[in-house]
N, C-alpha and C positions, 0 to 999 in steps of 0.2 A: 837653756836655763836648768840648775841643778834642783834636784827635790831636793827638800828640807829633809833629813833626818827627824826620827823620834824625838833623838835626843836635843836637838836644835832648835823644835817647837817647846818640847817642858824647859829648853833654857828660856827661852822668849817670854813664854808665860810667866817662869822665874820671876823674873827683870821689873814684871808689869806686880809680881807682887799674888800672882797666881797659881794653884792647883788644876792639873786638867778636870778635876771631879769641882773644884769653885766654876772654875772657865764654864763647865756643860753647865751647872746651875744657874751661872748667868744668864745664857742663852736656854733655857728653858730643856736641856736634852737628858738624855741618858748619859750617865761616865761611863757605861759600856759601849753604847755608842760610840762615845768619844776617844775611847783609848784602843776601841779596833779600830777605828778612822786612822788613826796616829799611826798605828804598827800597819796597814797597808792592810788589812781584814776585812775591811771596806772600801771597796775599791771604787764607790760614790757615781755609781751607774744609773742612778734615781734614789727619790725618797729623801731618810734623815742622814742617810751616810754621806749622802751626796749634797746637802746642805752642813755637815758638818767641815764636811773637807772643804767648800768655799770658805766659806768661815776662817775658817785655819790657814789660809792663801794655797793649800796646798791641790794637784794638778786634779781633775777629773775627766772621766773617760767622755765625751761626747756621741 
């Protein structure tokens, strides 16, 4: 299975009519959060980075 790019998720979000700084707000996070999750800065080992990247369907470390 291929990771989603950066740019693949803000298309996605796009599409749905979204900001990754709306998307975190939705979900109650930080947009710094959210946008080191996206660029791989958060590599979602525990915690919110690691609820973010579920979120986002993208992989986490087990």
């Amino acid at each position: 299975m291929q990771q989603a790019t950066p740019n693949q998720i803000k298309h996605r979000l796009r599409q749905q009519g979204l900001t990754l700084k709306a998307w975190a707000a939705m979900h109650n996070f930080k947009y710094r959060t959210v946008s080191d999750a996206v660029r791989g800065l958060r590599q979602g080992n525990y915690g919110e980075g690691r609820e973010v990247r579920l979120k986002l369907g993208l992989p986490v470390n087990d």
